[in-house]
C-alpha positions in Angstrom: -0.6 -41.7 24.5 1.3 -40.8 21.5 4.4 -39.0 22.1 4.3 -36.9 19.1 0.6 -35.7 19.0 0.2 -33.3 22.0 -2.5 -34.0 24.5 -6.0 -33.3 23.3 -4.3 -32.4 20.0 -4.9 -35.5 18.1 -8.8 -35.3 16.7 -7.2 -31.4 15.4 -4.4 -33.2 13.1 -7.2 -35.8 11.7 -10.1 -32.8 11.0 -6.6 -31.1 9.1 -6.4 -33.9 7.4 -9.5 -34.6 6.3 -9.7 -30.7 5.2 -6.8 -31.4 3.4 -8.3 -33.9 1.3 -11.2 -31.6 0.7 -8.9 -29.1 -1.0 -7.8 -32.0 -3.0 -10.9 -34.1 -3.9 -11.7 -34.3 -7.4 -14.3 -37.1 -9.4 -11.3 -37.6 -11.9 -9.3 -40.5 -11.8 -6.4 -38.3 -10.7 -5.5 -34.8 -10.0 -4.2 -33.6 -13.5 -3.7 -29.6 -12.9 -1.4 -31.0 -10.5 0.2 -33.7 -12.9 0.5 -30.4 -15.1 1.7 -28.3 -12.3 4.4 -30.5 -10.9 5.9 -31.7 -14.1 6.4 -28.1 -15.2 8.5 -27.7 -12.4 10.5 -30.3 -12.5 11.4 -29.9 -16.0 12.3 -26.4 -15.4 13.8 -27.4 -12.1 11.6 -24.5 -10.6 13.6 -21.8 -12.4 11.8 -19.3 -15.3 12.7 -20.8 -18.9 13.9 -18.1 -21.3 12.5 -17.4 -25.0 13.8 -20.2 -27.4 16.6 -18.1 -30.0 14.5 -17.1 -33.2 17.8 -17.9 -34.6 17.5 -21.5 -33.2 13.9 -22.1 -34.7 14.9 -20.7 -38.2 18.0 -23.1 -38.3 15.7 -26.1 -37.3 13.1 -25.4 -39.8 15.4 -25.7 -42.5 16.7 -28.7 -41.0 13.2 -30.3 -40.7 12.7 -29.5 -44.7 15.9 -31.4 -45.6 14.7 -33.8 -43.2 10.8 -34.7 -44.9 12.8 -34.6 -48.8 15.3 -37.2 -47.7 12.6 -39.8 -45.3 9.9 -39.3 -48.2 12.5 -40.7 -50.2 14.1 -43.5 -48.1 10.3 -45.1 -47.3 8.0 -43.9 -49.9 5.8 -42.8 -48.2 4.4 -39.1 -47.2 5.7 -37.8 -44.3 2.1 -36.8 -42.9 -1.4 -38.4 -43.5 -2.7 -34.8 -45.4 0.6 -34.5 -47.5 1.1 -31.3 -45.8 5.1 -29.9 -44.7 5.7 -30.5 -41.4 6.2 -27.6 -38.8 8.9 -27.4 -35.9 8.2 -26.4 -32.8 11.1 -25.2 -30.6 9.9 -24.7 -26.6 11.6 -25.0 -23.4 11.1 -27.9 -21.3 8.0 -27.0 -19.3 6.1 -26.6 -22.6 7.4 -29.8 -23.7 6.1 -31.3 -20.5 2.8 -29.9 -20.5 2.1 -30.7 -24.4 3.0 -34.4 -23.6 1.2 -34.7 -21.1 -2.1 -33.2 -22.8 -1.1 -35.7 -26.2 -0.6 -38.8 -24.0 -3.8 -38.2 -21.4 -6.1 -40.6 -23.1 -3.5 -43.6 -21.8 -2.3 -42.0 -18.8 -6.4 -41.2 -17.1 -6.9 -45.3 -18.2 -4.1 -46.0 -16.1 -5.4 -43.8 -13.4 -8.7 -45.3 -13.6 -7.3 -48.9 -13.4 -5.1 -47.6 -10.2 -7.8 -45.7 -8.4 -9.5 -46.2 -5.3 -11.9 -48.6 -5.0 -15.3 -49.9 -3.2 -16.3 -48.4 -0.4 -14.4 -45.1 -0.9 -15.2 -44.6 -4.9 -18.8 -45.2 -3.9 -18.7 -42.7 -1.3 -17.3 -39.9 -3.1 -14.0 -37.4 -2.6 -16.0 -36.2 0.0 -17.8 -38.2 2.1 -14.2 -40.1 1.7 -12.8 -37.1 2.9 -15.6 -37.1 6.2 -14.7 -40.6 6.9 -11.5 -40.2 7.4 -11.4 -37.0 9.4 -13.9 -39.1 11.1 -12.1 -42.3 12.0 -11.4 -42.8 15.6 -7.2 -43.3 16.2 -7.6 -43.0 19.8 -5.0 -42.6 22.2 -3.4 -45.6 21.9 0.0 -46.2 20.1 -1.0 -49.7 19.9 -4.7 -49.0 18.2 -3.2 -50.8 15.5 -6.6 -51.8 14.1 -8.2 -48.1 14.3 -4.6 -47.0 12.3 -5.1 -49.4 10.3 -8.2 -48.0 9.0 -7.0 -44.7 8.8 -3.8 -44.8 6.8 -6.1 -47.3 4.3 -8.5 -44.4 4.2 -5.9 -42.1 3.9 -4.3 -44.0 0.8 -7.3 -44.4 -1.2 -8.3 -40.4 -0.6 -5.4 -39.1 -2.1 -4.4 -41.6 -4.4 -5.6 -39.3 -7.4 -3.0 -36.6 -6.1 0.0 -39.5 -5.7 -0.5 -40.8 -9.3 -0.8 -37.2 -10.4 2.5 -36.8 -8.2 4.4 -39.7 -10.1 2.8 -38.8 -13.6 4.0 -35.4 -13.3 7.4 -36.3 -12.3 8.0 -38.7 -14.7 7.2 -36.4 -17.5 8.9 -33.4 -15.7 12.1 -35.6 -15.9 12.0 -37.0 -19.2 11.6 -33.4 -20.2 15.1 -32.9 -18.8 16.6 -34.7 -21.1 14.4 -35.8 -24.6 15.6 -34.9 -27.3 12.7 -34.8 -29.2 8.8 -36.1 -29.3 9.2 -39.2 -29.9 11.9 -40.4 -27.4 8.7 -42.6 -25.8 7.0 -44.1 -29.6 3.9 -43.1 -27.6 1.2 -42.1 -31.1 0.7 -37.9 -30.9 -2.5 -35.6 -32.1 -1.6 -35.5 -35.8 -1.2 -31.5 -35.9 1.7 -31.4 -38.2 4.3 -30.1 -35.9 7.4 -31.4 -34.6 8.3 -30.8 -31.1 11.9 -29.9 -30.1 13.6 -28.7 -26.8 17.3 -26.6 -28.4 18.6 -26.8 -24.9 18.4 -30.2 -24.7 20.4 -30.7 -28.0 22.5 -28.2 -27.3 23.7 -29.8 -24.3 23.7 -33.3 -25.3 26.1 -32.1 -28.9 28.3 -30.1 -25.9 28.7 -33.5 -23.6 30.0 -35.5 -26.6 31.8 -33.4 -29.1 29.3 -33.3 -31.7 28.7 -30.6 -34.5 25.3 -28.9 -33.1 24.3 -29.1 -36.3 24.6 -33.2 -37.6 23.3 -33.8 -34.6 19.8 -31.5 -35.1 19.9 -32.9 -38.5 20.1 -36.2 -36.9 17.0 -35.6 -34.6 15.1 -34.1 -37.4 15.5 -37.2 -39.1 14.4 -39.5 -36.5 11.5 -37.6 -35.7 10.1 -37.3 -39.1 10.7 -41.1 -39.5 8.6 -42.2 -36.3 6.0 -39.2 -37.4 5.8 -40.9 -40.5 5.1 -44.1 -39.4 3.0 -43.4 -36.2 0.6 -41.2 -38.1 -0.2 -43.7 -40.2 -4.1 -44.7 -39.4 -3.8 -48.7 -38.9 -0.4 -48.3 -36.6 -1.9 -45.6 -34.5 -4.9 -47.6 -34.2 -3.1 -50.5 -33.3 -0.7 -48.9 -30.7 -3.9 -46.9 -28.9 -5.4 -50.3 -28.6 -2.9 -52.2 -27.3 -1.8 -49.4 -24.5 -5.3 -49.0 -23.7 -6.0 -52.8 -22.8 -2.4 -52.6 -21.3 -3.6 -49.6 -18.9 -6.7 -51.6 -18.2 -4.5 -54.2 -16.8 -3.3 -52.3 -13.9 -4.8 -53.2 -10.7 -4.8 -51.4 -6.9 -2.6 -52.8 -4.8 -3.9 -51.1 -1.3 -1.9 -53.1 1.2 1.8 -52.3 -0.8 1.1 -49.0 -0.7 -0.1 -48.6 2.9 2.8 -50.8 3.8 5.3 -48.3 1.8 3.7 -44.9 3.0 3.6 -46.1 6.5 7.4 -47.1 6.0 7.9 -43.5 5.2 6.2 -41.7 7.9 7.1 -44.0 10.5 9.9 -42.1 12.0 6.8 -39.5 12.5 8.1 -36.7 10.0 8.2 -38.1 6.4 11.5 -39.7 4.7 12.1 -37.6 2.1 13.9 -40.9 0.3 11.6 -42.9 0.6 8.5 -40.9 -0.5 10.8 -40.4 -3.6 11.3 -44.1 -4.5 7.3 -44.7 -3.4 7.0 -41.7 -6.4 9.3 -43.7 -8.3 7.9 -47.0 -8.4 4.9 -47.6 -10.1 4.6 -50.8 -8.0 4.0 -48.7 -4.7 0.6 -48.1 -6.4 -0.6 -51.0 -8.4 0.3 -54.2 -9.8 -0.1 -55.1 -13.1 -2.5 -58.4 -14.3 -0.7 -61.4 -14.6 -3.1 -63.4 -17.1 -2.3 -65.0 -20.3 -4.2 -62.1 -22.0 -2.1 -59.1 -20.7 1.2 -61.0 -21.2 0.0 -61.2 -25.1 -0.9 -57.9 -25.4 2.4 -57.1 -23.5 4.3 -59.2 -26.3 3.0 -57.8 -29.1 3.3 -54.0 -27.7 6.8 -54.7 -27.4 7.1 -56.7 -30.9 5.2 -53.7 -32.5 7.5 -50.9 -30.7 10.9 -52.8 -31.3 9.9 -53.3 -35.0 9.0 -49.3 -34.9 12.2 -48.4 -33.1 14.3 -50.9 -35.6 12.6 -49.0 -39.3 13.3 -45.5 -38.1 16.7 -46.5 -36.9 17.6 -48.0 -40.3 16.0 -44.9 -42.3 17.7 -42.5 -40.0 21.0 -44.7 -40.8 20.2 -44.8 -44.1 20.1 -40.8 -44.2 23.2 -40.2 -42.3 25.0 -42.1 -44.3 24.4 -39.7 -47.4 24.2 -36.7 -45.6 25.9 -36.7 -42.0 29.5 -36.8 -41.9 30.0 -37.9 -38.3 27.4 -40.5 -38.4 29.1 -43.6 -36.2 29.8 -40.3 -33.8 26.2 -39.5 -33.3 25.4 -42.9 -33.6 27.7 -44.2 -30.7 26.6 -41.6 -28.5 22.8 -42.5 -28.9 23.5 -46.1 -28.3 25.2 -45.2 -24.7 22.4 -42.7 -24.1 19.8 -45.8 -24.4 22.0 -48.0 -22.4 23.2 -45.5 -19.6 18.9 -44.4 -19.5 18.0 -43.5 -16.0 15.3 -44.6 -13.6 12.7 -41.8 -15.1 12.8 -43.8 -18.3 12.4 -47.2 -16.8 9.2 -45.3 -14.7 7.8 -44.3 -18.3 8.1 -47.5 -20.1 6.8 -49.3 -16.7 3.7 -46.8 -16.6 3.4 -47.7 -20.4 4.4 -50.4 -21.2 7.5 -50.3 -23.6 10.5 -51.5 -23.4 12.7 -49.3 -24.9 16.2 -50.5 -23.7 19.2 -51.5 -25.8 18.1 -55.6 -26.2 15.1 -54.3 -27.4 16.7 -51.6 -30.2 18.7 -54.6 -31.3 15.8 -56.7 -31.7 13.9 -54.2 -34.2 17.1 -53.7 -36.1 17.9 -57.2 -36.7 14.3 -57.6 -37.5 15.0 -55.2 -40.5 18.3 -56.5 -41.1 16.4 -59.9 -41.9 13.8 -58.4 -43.9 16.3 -56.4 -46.5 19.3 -59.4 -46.3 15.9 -61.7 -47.6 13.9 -59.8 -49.7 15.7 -56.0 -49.9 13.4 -52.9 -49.9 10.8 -54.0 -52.2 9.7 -56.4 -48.7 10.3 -53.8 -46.0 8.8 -51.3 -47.9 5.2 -53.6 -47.3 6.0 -53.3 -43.5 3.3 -50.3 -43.0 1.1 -50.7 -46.1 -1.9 -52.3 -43.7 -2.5 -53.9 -40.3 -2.3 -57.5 -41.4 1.4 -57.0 -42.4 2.2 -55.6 -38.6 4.9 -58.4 -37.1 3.5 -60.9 -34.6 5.8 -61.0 -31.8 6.9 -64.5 -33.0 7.7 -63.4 -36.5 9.9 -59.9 -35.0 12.5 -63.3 -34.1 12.1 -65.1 -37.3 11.8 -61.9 -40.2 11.7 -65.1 -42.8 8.4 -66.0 -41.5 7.4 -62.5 -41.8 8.2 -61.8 -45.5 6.3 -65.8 -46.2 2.7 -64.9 -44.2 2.4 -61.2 -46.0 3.3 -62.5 -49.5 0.7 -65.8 -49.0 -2.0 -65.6 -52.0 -5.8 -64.2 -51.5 -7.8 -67.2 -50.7 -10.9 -66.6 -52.7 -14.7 -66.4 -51.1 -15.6 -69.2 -49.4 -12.1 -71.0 -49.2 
C-alpha cells in the first residue's frame, strides 16, 4: 500500500481530484480568467499598484507629440492609418498585463488550441474528462504502474487548459516587470490610437543606468511610434497575423513529456516547487513544435520580417536621437545590454511566439538597412512598407542588394 495515502483514503484524494477539475473545466482552449488573474499578480508581485503621477502622463504626452512630428518626418509616412494624434497611455503593470494579453489573444487561444488535449478526452468533454479520472482505478499497489499510468495521462490532458493558462499568464506577468513599452514583443496591436507605457518601469530602468528620465522617455516615445507606424500599416499586420497564426498552428501535444516532467515533480509525493517552475517555464513541457519544411519557412520568414522590423525602427529612432537626444550612444548602450543580458521570460515569449528577438537578430535588421541606404539611400528604404510584394524574403534580409533589384524590376505587361 502506498505509504503516503492513508488506508481507505485513497478513492477520497482521486474524487478531490476529479472535483477539482470540475471547478476548473472550461470548453475553451485554456483557462483565460486565470491567464488574466495570474499575470496580474505577477506583474504587480501581488502588492496593490498606486495611481500613475498626473504629472507623469502630462510630461509623456508632450513627449509623444514631439515624438509623431519628428517619425512623420524621418519615414514619410503617417504615424497612424486614420491620420489621427496618437494618445499615451500611462498604467501600472497589471494593466499593462491584462491589455496585452486581451491585444495578443487571437495568437495566444491558436496556440492553446494547437497544445490542447486531444482524442479521447476532447471528445469527452471537461466533464466527463473530469468523471474519468476521478474514476480511474489506482489501486493499492505502488507498483500499478499501468493503472498510474492512466491516471497522471488523464490528469495531464484535464487540466492542460489551466497549465497553459498558468505559463501564459506568467510570461506576460513577467514581461510586465520589466517592458518598457508596447511594443518590446513586435507582436501587431488593436489599432486604437494609444500608446501604452508603464513610468515605473522607465523610471527604474533611467535610475539603474544614469540616464536623464527624460531622453530616455523621449527615447521610448520614439521607438514606439516608429513600430506603431509600421505595424499599423494594413499589408504588414496582415502579414505578421498570418504568419504567427500558421506558426501557432504548428504546435503539437506532446502528452508523454509532459507526464514524464509532472510526474518528476510530484514524485517526492509533495510537489517541487523548482521544478513545476521550469515545467511553467518551458514551453516544451507542453508541446513540440512541427518540424516540416513548411513551418521552418514560415519560421524564416517570421524572423526575416521581425528583424527587418526591429532594424527600420532602430535606424529611425537613431536617426531621431541624433538631432534631438544628447546622450544618445548612452541610452543606446544600455538598450543593447538590456537585449543581450534578456532573461528567461523573454526567451518563453519569443519561444511561445515565435521571434527571435536577441541581439544576432537586431544586428541582422540593422545591417539589412545599412545595405539598403549605403546602395540606394532613403529614396530605396523609404519603398520598404509601401506594399506586401516589397516585404524582404528571408534570403534577401542577408543580401539588401537583391532586395533593392527585385522591388525596382519593371511591370511585366498582361499576358507576359
Amino acid at each position: 500500500m502506498d505509504p503516503e495515502i492513508p488506508p481507505g483514503m485513497g478513492g477520497f484524494f482521486q474524487g478531490m481530484i476529479g472535483d477539482l477539475l470540475r471547478m476548473l473545466k472550461t470548453d475553451s482552449p485554456l483557462q483565460w480568467d486565470l491567464a488574466v488573474q495570474l499575470a496580474q499578480t505577477v506583474a504587480s508581485e501581488g502588492q496593490s499598484e498606486g495611481n500613475v503621477e498626473p504629472a507623469d502622463r502630462i510630461r509623456l504626452e508632450g513627449l509623444l507629440g514631439v515624438a509623431e512630428l519628428h517619425v512623420a518626418d524621418v519615414t514619410g509616412m503617417t504615424t497612424s492609418p486614420g491620420g489621427r494624434p496618437l494618445a499615451i497611455v500611462t498604467t501600472g503593470r497589471a494593466e499593462w498585463a491584462r491589455r496585452s494579453l486581451e491585444t495578443w489573444r487571437p495568437v495566444i487561444e491558436k496556440i492553446a488550441t494547437a497544445l490542447g488535449p486531444q482524442e479521447p478526452d476532447r471528445a469527452l468533454g471537461p466533464e466527463s474528462a473530469a468523471t474519468s479520472l476521478a474514476t480511474t482505478d489506482l489501486g493499492g499497489d505502488p507498483g500499478n504502474e499501468e493503472a498510474r499510468a492512466a491516471f497522471l495521462g488523464r490528469w495531464t490532458s484535464a487540466v492542460a487548459p489551466a497549465m497553459i493558462a498558468m505559463q501564459v499568464g506568467s510570461v506576460v506577468g513577467h514581461l510586465a516587470q520589466r517592458t518598457l513599452g508596447q511594443y518590446d514583443l513586435p507582436l501587431p496591436r488593436h489599432d486604437t490610437g494609444e500608446i501604452l507605457v508603464v513610468p515605473a518601469n522607465a523610471a527604474h530602468f533611467a535610475e539603474d543606468w544614469s540616464l536623464p528620465p527624460n531622453d530616455l522617455a523621449l527615447w521610448l516615445c520614439v521607438r514606439d511610434v516608429a513600430m506603431h507606424t509600421v505595424l499599423t500599416r494594413q499589408h504588414v499586420r496582415e502579414r505578421l497575423e498570418d504568419l504567427l497564426s500558421r506558426q501557432a498552428q504548428g504546435f503539437r501535444p506532446d502528452p508523454t513529456t509532459m507526464e514524464e516532467r509532472l510526474g518528476q515533480a510530484v514524485s517526492g509525493g509533495a510537489p517541487d516547487v523548482a521544478d513545476l517552475t521550469r515545467l511553467l517555464g518551458d514551453p516544451g513541457s507542453f508541446g513540440v513544435l512541427d518540424d516540416s519544411p513548411e513551418l521552418r519557412q514560415v519560421r524564416a520568414e517570421l524572423s526575416a520580417l521581425s528583424s527587418a522590423i526591429e532594424g527600420y525602427v532602430e535606424w529611425v529612432t537613431d536617426t531621431v536621437a541624433a538631432r534631438s537626444i544628447g546622450t544618445r550612444g548612452t541610452i543606446r548602450e544600455a538598450l543593447r545590454r538590456r537585449r543581450v543580458e534578456r532573461g528567461d521570460d523573454e526567451r518563453v515569449a519569443e519561444s511561445l511566439f515565435g521571434f527571435r528577438l536577441d541581439q544576432d537578430a537586431a544586428d541582422r535588421g540593422e545591417s539589412f538597412v545599412r545595405g539598403i541606404l549605403e546602395r540606394g539611400g532613403e529614396t530605396e528604404l523609404v519603398k520598404l512598407w509601401q506594399s506586401g510584394e516589397n516585404l524582404p524574403t528571408p534570403a534577401e534580409l542577408d543580401a539588401p542588394g537583391l532586395w533593392i533589384e527585385r522591388i525596382n524590376l519593371p511591370e511585366l505587361g498582361p499576358g507576359l
